[in-house]
C-alpha positions in Angstrom: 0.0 0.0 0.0 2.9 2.4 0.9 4.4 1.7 -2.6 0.9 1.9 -4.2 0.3 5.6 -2.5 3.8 6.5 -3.8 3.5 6.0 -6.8 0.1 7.7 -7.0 2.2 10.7 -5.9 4.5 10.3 -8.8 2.2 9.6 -11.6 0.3 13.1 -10.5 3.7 14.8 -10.6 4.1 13.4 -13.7 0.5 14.3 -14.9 1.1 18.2 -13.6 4.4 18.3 -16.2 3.4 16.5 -18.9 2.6 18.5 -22.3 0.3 15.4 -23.1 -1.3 13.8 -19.8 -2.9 11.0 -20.0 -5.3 12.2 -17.1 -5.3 16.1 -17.9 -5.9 17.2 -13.9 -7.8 20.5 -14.9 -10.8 18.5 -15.8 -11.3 18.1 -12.0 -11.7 21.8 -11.9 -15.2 21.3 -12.9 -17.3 20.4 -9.5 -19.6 18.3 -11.8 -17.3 15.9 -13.1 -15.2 15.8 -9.7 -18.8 15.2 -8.2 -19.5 12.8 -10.5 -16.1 10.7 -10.3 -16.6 10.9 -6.5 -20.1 9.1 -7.0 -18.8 6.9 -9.1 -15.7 5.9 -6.5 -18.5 5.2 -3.5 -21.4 3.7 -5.4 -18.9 1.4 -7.4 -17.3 0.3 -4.4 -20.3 -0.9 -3.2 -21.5 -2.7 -6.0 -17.7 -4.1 -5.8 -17.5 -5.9 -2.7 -21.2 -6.9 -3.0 -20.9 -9.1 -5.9 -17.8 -10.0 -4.8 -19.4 -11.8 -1.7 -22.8 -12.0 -2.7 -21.8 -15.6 -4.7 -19.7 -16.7 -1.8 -23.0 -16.4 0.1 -25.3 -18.1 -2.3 -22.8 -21.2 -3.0 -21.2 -21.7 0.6 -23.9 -20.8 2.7 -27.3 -20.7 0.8 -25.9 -23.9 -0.8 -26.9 -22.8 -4.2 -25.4 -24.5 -7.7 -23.2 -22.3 -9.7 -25.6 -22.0 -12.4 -28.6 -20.8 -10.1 -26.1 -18.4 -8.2 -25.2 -16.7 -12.2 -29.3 -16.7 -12.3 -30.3 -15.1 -9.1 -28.6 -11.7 -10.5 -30.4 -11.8 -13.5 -33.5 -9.3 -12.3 -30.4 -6.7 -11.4 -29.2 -7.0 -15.3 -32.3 -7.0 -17.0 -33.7 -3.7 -15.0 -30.4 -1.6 -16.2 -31.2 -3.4 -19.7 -35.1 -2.3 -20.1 -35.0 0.7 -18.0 -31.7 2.3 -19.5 -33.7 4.5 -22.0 -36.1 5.3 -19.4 -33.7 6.5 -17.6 -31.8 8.6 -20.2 -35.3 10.4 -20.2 -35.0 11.7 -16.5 -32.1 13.3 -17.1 -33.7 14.8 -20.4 -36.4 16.0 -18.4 -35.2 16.5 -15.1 -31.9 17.1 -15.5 -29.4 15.0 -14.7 -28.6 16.2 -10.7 -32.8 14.7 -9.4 -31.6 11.2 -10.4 -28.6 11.2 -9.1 -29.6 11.9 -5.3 -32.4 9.7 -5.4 -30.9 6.5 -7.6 -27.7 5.8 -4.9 -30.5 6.4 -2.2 -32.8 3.2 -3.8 -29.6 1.5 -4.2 -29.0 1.8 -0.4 -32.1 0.6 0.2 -31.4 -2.4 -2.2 -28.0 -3.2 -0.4 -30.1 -3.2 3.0 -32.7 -5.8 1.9 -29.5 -8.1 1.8 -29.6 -7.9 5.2 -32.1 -9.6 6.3 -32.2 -13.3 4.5 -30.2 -15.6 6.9 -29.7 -19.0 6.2 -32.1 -20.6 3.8 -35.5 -19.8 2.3 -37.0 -19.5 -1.2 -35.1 -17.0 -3.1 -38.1 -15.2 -4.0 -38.6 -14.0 -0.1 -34.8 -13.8 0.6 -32.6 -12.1 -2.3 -35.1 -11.2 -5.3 -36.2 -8.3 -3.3 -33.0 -6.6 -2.8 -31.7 -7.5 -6.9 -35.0 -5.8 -8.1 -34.4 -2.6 -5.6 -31.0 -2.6 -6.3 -31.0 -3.1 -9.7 -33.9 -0.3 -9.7 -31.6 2.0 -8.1 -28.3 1.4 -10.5 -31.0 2.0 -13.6 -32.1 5.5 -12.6 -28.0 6.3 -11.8 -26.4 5.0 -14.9 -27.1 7.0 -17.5 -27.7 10.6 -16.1 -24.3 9.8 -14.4 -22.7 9.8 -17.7 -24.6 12.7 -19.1 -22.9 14.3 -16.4 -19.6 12.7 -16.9 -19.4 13.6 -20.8 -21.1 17.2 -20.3 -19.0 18.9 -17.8 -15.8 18.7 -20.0 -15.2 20.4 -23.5 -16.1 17.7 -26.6 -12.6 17.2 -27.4 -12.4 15.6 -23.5 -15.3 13.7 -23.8 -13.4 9.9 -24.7 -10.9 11.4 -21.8 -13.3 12.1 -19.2 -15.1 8.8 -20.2 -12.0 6.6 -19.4 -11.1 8.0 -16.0 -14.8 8.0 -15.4 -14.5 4.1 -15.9 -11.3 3.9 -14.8 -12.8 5.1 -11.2 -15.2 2.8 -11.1 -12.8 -0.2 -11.7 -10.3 1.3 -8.8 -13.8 2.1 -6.5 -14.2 -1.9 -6.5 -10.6 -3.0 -6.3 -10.4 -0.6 -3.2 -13.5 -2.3 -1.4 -12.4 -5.7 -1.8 -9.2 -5.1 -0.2 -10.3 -2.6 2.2 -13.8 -4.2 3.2 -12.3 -7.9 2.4 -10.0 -7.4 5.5 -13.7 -5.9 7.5 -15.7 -9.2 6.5 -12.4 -11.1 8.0 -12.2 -9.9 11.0 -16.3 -9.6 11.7 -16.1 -13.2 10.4 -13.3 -14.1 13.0 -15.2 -12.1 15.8 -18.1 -14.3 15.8 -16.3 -17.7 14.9 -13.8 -17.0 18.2 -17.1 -16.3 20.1 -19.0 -19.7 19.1 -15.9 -21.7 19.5 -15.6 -20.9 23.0 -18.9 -22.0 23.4 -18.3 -25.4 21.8 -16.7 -28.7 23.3 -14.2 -29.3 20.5 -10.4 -30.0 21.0 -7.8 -27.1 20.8 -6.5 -28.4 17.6 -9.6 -28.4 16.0 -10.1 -25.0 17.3 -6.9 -23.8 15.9 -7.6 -25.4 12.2 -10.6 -23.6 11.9 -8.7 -20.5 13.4 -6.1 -21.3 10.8 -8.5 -21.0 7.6 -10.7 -17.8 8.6 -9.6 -16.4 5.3 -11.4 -18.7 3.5 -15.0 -17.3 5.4 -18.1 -19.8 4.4 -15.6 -21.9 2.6 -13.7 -22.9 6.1 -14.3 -27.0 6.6 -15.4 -28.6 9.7 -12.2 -30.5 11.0 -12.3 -34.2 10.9 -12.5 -36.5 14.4 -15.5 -34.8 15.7 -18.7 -36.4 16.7 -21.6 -35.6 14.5 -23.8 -33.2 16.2 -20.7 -30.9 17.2 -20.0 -31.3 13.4 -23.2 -30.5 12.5 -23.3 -27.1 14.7 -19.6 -25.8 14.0 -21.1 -25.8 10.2 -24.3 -23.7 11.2 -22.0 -21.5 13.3 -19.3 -21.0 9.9 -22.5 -19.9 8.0 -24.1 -17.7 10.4 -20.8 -16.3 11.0 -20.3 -15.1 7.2 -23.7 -14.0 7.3 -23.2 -11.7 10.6 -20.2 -10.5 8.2 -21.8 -10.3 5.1 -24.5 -7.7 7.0 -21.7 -5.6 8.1 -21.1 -5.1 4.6 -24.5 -4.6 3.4 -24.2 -1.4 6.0 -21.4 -0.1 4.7 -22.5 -0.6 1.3 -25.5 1.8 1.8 -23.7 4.2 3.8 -21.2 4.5 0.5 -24.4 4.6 -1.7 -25.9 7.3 0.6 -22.9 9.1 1.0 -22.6 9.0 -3.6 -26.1 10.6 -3.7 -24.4 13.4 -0.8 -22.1 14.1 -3.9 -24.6 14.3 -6.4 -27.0 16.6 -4.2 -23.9 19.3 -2.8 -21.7 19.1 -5.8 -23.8 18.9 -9.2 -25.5 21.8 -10.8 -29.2 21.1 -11.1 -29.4 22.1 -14.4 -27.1 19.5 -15.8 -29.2 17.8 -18.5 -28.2 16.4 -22.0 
């Protein structure tokens, strides 16, 4: 990370100097499109770690196939797809700044229906909710985001301003994976340490499962225990990813809140197409 920030600092240097930058800084001078990169940073990192844990939950702990776990996204994609043009409207009508304060604020709402399925039940009651509030949320915010992106530089920016805008959004999810991984870890580890003290199981069965609290849901029950301790370590593994996984969910609406904060100080409401 300290060579990671350093070179950060170097590349802007570098950027500052440069007769051709590849990231020409004065585009930030613009609130909108600095407003709109900041969006992009919070509500990106929260899709990022989501679906980054969201098919560790279904396969490990909701014991779904591989197949069904691809599937249970599907309402989430097909929302952005039919409602994209919809949503190119609001901004057309609205201006772009309307939909942008309220889309992160559905999405928040999405990420907080993910907190409340535990451990089985129909997909239907559990996650479908929270894919077709979520995936509500990302359709209203897509495209006026990018209305904003491409209209708060001159035209001759506009491919520029497009790429960093993406380029944000691929460094918003790399951030929150490493950065909220190491959260989910350690909430994980919390509640396992707590349930094992509760449990009759030897110390080295203890410290294997200690040993592989990296691998969260994934963590196997250690072999030469009686059946009914086996049986409630493995409930205790997958309610302790879950008491992790709602953690996230949190923090993934705070960030989506906290992107529609942006949109709502920092972008003119008369931004439109």
């Amino acid at each position: 990370m300290i060579v990671g920030c350093a070179c950060l600092i170097v590349f802007v240097y570098f950027e500052v100097h440069a007769r051709s930058p590849i990231i020409p800084l004065g585009l930030f001078r613009s609130p909108d499109f600095t407003a709109a990169n900041m969006l992009t940073l919070f509500l990106y990192a929260a899709l990022g770690i989501f679906f980054f844990l969201f098919p560790l939950n279904l396969i490990e702990v909701q014991h779904y196939s591989a197949t069904a776990t691809g599937a249970a996204a599907l309402p989430f994609i097909l929302l952005m797809f039919l409602l994209s043009r919809w949503s190119g409207g609001l901004a057309d009508r609205f201006g772009a700044k309307r939909p942008l304060i309220v889309g992160p604020i559905i999405a928040a709402a999405g990420f907080l229906l993910f907190m409340l399925p535990s451990v089985g039940g129909s997909y239907w009651t559990t996650f479908f909710p929270g894919f077709v509030v979520l995936g509500l949320g990302m359709a209203v915010s897509v495209a006026p985001l990018t209305t904003v992106v491409m209209g708060a530089v001159e035209q001759k920016h506009a491919g520029t301003a497009s790429g960093i805008n993406n380029a944000v959004a691929r460094v918003a999810g790399l951030l929150a994976i490493a950065i909220l991984g190491m959260v989910v870890v350690s909430a994980f580890s919390h509640y396992m340490n707590q349930r094992l003290m509760e449990l009759s199981i030897p110390v080295d069965a203890v410290q294997e499962v200690q040993s592989k609290e990296t691998s969260l849901a994934a963590v196997t029950v250690p072999v030469g225990i009686d059946p009914s301790t086996a049986a409630i370590l493995r409930i205790s593994i997958e309610r302790a990813f879950v008491f992790g996984f709602r953690l996230i969910m949190i923090v993934c609406a705070a960030l989506a809140a906290a992107s529609s904060v942006f949109a709502w100080r920092m972008i003119a409401a008369s931004t439109r197409r």
